[in-house]
NUGUMI-689070 format. One line per 3 residues: number of its first residue (from 1); their letters; for each residue x, y, z of N, C-alpha, C. Coordinates in Angstrom, 3 decimals. Layout:
# NUGUMI-689070
NUM	a	X,Y,Z,X,Y,Z,X,Y,Z ~ ...
This chain:
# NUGUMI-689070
1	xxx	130.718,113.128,167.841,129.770,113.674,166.893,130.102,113.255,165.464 ~ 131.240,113.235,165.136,132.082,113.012,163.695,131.508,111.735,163.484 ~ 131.713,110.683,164.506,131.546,109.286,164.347,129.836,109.111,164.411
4	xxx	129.255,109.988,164.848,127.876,109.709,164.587,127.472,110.195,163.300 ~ 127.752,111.252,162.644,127.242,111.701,161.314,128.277,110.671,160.071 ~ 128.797,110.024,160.694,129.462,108.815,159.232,128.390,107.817,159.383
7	xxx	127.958,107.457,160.902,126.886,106.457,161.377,125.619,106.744,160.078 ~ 125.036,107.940,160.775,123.743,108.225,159.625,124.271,108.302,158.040 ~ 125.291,108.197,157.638,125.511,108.710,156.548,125.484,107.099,156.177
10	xxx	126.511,106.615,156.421,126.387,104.615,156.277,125.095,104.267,156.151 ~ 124.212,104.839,157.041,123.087,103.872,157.149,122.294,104.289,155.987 ~ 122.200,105.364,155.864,121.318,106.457,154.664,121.733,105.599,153.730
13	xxx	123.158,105.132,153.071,123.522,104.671,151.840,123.315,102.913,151.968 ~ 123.288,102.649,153.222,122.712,101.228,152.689,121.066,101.212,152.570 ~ 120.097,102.037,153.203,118.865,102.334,153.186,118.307,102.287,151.389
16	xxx	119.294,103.127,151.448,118.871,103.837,149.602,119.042,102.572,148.936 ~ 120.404,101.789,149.125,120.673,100.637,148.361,119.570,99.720,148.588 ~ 118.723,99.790,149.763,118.077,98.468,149.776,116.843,98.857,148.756
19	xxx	116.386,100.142,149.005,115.025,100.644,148.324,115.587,100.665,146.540 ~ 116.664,100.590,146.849,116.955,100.471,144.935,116.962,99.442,144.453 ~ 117.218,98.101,144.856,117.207,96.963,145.057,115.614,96.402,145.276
22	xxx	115.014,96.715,146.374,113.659,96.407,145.778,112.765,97.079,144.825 ~ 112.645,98.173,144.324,112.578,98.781,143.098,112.622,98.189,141.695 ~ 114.527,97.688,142.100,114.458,96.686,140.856,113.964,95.551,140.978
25	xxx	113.345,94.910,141.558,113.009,93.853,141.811,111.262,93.999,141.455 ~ 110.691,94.837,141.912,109.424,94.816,141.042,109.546,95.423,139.705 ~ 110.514,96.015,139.777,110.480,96.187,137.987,110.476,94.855,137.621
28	xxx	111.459,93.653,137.720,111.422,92.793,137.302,110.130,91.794,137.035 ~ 109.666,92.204,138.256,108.323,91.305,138.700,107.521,91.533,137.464 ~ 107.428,93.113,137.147,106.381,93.483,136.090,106.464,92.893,134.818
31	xxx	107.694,93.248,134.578,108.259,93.011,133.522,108.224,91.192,133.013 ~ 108.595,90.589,134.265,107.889,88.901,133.850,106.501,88.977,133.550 ~ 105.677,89.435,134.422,104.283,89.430,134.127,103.808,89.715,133.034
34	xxx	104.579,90.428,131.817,104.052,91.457,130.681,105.163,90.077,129.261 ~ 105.756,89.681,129.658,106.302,88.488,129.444,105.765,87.707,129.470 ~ 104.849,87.140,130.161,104.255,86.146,130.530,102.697,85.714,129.663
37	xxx	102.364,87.064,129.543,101.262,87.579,128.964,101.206,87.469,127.478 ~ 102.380,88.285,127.123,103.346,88.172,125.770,103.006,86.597,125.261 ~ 103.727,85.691,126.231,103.884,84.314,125.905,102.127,83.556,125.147
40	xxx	101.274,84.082,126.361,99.487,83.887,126.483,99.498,83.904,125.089 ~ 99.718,85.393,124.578,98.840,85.323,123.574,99.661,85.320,122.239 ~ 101.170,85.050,122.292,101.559,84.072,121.479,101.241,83.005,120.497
43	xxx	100.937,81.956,122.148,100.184,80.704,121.729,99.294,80.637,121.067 ~ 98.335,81.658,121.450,96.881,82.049,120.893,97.054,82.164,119.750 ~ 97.818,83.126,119.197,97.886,82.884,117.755,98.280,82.275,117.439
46	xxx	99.120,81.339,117.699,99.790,80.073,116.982,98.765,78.945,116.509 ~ 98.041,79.093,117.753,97.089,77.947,117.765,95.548,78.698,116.380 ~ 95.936,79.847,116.203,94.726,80.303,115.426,95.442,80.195,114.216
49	xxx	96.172,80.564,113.779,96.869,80.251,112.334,96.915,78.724,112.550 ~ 97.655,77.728,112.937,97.452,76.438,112.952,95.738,75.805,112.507 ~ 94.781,76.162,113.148,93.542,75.924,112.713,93.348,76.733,111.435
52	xxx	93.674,77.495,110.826,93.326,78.139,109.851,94.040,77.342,108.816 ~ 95.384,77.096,108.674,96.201,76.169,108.354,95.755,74.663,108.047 ~ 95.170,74.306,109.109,94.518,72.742,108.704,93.045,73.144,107.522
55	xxx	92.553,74.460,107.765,91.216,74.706,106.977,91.648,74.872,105.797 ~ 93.008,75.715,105.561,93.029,75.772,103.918,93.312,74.265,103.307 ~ 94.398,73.650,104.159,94.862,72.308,103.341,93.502,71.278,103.313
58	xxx	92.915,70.983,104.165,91.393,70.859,103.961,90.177,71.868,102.314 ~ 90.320,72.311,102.694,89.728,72.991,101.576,90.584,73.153,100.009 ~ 92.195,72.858,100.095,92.648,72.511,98.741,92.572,71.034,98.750
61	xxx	92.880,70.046,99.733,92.304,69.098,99.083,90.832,68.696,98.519 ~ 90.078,69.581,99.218,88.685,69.659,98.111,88.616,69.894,96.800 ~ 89.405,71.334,96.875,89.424,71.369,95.054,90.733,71.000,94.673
64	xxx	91.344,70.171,94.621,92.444,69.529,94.093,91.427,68.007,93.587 ~ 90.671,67.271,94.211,89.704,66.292,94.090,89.004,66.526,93.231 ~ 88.519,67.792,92.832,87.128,68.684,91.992,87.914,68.709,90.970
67	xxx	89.324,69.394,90.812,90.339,69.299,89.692,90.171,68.229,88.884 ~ 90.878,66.888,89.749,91.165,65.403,89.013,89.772,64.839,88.658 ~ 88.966,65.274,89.364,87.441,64.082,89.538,87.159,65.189,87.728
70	xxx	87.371,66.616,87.192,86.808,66.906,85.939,87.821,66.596,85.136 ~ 89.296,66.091,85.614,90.049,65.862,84.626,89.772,64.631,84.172 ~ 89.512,63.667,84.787,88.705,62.372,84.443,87.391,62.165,83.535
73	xxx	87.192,63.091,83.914,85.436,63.162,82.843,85.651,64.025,81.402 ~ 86.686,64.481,81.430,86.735,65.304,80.148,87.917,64.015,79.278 ~ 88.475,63.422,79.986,89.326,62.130,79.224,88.241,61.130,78.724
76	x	86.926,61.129,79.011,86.258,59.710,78.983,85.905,60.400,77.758
């Protein structure tokens, strides 16, 4: 009897270990996924400041041109 209730008791504690073990393992899972996501929309903004970025330097070289093109006409 002794040797059977260490039996269930062994097995109970590797049982638990396995369910704790996969537990952590979709934690992990989630946790990449929300990571992953993270990463998505990262980019997204990177890539939206980058275009915004090419619009201003675009648009100061407009008026940097508007600058010189009246600094020229007020020299003549």
């Amino acid at each position: 009897m002794a040797a059977e209730d260490l039996l269930v008791v062994v097995l109970a504690i590797i049982i638990g270990t396995l369910a704790a073990i996969v537990y952590s393992l979709r934690i992990l899972v989630l946790l990449e996924r929300r990571i992953a996501r993270m990463d998505e929309n990262l980019l997204i903004i990177t890539k939206k400041i980058a275009e915004e970025e090419i619009r201003i330097e675009h648009e100061q070289e407009v008026i940097e041109k508007e600058l010189t093109s009246r600094k020229t006409k007020k020299k003549k």
